[in-house]
C-alpha positions in Angstrom: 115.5 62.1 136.1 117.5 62.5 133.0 119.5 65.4 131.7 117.7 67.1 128.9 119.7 68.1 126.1 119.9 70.7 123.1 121.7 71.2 119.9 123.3 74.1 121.7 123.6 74.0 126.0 122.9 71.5 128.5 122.6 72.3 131.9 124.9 69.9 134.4 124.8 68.9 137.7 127.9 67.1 139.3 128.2 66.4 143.0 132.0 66.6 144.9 132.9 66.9 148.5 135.1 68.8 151.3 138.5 66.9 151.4 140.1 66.4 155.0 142.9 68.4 155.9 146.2 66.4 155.6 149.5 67.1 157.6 151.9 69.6 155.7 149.9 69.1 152.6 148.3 72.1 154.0 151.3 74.2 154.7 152.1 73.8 151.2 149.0 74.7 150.0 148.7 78.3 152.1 152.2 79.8 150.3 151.0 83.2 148.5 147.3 81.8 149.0 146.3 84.8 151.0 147.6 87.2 147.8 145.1 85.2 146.1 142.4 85.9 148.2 142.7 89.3 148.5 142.0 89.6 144.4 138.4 89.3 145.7 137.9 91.3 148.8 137.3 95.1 149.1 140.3 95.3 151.9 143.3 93.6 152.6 142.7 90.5 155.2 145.3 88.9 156.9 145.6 85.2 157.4 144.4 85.4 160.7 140.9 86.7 159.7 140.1 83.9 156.9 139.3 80.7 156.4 140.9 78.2 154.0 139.5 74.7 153.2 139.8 72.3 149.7 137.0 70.7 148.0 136.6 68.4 144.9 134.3 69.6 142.2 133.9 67.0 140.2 136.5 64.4 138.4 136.2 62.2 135.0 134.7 59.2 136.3 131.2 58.2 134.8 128.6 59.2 136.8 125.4 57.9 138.2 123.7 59.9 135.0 126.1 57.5 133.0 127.5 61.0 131.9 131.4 62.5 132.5 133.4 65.2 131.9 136.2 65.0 129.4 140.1 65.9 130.6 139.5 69.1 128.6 136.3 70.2 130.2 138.0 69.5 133.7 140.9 71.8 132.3 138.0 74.4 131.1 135.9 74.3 134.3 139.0 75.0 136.6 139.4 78.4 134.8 135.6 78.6 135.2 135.2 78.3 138.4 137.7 80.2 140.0 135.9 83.5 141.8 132.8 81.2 142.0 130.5 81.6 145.1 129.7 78.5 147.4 125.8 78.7 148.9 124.0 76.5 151.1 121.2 73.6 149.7 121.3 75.5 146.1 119.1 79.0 148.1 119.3 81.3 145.3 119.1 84.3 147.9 122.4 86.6 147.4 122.2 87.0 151.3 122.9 82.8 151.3 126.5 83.3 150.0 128.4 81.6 151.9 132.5 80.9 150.4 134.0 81.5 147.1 136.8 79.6 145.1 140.1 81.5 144.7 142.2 78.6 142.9 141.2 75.6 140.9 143.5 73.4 139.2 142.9 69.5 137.7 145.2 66.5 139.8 146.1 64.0 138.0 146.8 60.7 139.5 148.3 58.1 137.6 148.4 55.5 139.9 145.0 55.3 139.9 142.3 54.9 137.1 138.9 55.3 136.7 136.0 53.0 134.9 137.5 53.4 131.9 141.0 52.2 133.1 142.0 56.2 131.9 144.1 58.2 134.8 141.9 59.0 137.3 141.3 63.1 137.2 139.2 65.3 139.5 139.1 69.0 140.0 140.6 70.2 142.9 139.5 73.8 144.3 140.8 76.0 147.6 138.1 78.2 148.9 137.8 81.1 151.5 135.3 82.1 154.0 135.8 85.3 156.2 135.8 84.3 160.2 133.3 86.2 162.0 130.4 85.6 164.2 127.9 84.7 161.9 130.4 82.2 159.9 131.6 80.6 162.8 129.1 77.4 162.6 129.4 76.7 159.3 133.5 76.5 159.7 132.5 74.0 163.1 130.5 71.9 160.2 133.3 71.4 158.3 135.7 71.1 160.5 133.4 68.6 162.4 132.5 66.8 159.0 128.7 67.8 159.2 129.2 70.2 155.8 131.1 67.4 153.8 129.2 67.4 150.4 128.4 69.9 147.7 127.4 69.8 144.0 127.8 72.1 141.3 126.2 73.3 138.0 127.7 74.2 135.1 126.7 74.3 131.4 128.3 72.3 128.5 128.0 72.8 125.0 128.8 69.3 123.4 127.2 66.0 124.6 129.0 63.4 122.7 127.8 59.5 122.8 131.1 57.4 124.0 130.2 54.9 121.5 129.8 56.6 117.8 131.5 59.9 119.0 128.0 61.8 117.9 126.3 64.1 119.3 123.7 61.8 121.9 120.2 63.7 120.0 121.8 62.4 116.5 122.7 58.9 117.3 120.0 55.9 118.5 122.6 54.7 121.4 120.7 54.6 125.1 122.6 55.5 127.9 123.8 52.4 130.3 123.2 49.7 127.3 126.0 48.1 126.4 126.9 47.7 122.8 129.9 45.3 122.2 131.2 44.6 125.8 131.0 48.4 125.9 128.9 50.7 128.3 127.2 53.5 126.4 127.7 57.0 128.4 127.7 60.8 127.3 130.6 62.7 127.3 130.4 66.2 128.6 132.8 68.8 126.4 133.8 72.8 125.8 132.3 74.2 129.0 130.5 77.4 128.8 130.1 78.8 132.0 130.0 77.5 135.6 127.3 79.0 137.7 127.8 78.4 141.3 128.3 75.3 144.0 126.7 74.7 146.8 127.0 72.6 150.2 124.5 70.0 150.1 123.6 68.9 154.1 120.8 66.2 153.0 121.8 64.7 149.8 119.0 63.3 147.6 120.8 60.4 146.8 123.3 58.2 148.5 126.8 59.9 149.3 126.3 62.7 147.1 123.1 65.3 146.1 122.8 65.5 142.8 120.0 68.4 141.2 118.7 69.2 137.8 118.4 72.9 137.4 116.0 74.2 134.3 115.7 72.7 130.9 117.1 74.0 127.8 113.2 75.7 127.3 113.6 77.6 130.7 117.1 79.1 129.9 115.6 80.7 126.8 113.2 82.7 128.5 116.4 84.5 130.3 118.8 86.6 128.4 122.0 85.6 129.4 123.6 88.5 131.9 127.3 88.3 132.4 127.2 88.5 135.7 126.5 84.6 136.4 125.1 85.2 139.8 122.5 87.6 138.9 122.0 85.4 135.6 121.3 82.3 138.2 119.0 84.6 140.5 116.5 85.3 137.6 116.0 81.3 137.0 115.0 81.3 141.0 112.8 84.2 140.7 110.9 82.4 137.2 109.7 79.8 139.2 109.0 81.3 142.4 107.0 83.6 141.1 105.4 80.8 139.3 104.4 78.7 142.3 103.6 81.9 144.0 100.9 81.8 141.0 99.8 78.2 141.4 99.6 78.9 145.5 97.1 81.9 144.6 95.0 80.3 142.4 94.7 76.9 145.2 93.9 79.3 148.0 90.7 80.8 145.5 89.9 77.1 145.4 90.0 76.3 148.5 89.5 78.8 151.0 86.7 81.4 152.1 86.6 84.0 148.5 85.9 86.8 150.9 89.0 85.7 152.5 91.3 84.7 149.8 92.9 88.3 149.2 93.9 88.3 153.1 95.8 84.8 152.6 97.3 85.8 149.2 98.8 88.9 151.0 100.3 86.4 154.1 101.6 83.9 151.7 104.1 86.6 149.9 105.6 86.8 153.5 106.9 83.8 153.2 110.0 82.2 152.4 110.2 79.8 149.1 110.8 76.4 151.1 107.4 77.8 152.6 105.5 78.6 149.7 106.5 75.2 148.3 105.4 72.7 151.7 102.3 74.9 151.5 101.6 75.0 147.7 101.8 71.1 148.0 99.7 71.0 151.0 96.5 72.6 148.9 97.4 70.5 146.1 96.8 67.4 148.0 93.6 69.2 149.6 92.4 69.7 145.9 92.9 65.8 145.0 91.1 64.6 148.2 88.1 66.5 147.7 88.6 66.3 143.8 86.1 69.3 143.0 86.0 71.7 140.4 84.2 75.1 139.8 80.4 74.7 138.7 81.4 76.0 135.1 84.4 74.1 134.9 85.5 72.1 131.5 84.4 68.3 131.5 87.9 67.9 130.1 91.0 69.7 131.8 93.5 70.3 129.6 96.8 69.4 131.3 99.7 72.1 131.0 103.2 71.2 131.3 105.6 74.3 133.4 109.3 74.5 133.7 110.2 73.6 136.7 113.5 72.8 138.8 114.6 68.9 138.1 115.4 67.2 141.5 116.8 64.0 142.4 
């Protein structure tokens, strides 16, 4: 699935990952960090009563999008994504909040270089989750390794072709052709906004779970709050309450009429994962018996929805 882009915003996801704790890197890392921590909380906490673990968020290698972020937008995004929450398999539910960064800062490592033979760069975050009773398995998954990788999803406002320096709509480079011993890849500038990261327990793809999140189309439907959380929770609630729609108008199709009003009311019961296993489930009930209504078109006209983008 490729990114979709716009004159003005594209959605990005990147993925990262939990990084092990390393003797006395970590003593060095918790001087003052608790006074940072405590610019978020309601009370004063005590080291004793939180939680402190490092993650990567993403760094300026090309990705498997054949897309990376320039050194500035890693500079941009670590301002960005400080006070950022951290959820669990990108649930959109407030109730699903799980961490949040407190400092995020670019490492620079110039022993080592990417793809591009540059100095390697990634952005390097601390993040805090308060220990209590219902925290205390997702702290044993990380400190077991079980809650290793996340992703996260931010939005960038130039997309700029690594061969003619364009933007990528103006220019008739692909992506991954190469064009004189050169590999053609976008390069992600000027950050607008960082919306949230996310543990990802069953990555889509191998090492790291990469998702698409709404089109360009999908974002203009929303007026932008600034409060990025609740600005986030209204792209969720667009397209449940559009499959909620589809899964209405299948159980009408499908099931007893007199009894379609008692299912519609069961089905708003459930959770989204639910809705969707069970939305697909009368889909594929639909194409087995491939019937339609007695005064139904001879031609269907196919309509296109916004929808999440998954890999």
């Amino acid at each position: 699935m490729k990114t979709k882009y716009d004159e003005n915003l594209v959605i990005k996801s990147g993925e990262g990952f939990i990084l092990k704790d390393v003797p006395g890197e970590e003593e060095k890392e918790k001087n003052n960090e608790i006074e940072l921590v405590n610019k978020f909380t309601k009370r004063h906490f005590e080291e004793s009563e939180i939680y402190i673990f490092s993650l990567i968020l993403c760094d300026n290698e090309i990705d498997r999008d054949f897309e990376r972020f320039s050194d500035e937008a890693l500079e941009k995004l670590s301002i960005l994504f400080v006070g950022k929450t951290g959820i669990t398999d990108h649930n959109l539910k407030s109730g699903n909040q799980i961490a949040r960064i407190f400092k995020c800062y670019v490492q620079t490592f110039n022993d080592k270089f990417n793809s591009l033979n540059m100095p390697y760069k990634r952005l390097y975050a601390r993040a805090y989750i308060p220990r209590s009773k219902s925290n205390s398995d997702t702290i044993l998954n990380l400190d077991s390794g079980i809650k290793k990788e996340i992703s996260i999803h931010c939005a960038v406002k130039n997309n700029i072709c690594s061969i003619c320096g364009k933007k990528i709509k103006e220019c008739d480079h692909l992506k991954s052709n190469v064009y004189n011993s050169k590999c053609c890849h976008v390069i992600l500038d000027c950050p607008t906004d960082a919306y949230e990261w996310s543990f990802v327990v069953v990555p889509s793809q191998k090492n790291a779970g990469v998702i698409k999140h709404c089109d360009v189309e999908s974002n203009a439907k929303i007026k932008k709050d600034s409060d990025n959380e609740k600005f986030y929770a209204q792209i969720g609630k667009i397209y449940e309450e559009d499959t909620l729609k589809k899964v209405n108008k299948y159980i009408f199709l499908t099931e007893n009429k007199s009894m379609s009003k008692f299912y519609e009311k069961i089905v708003r019961k459930f959770t989204f994962e639910e809705l969707e296993e069970y939305k697909n489930l009368l889909e594929n009930k639909i194409n087995k018996f491939n019937f339609s209504p007695q005064l139904a078109r001879t031609k269907l006209v196919n309509k296109t929805d916004d929808t999440t983008y998954k890999i």
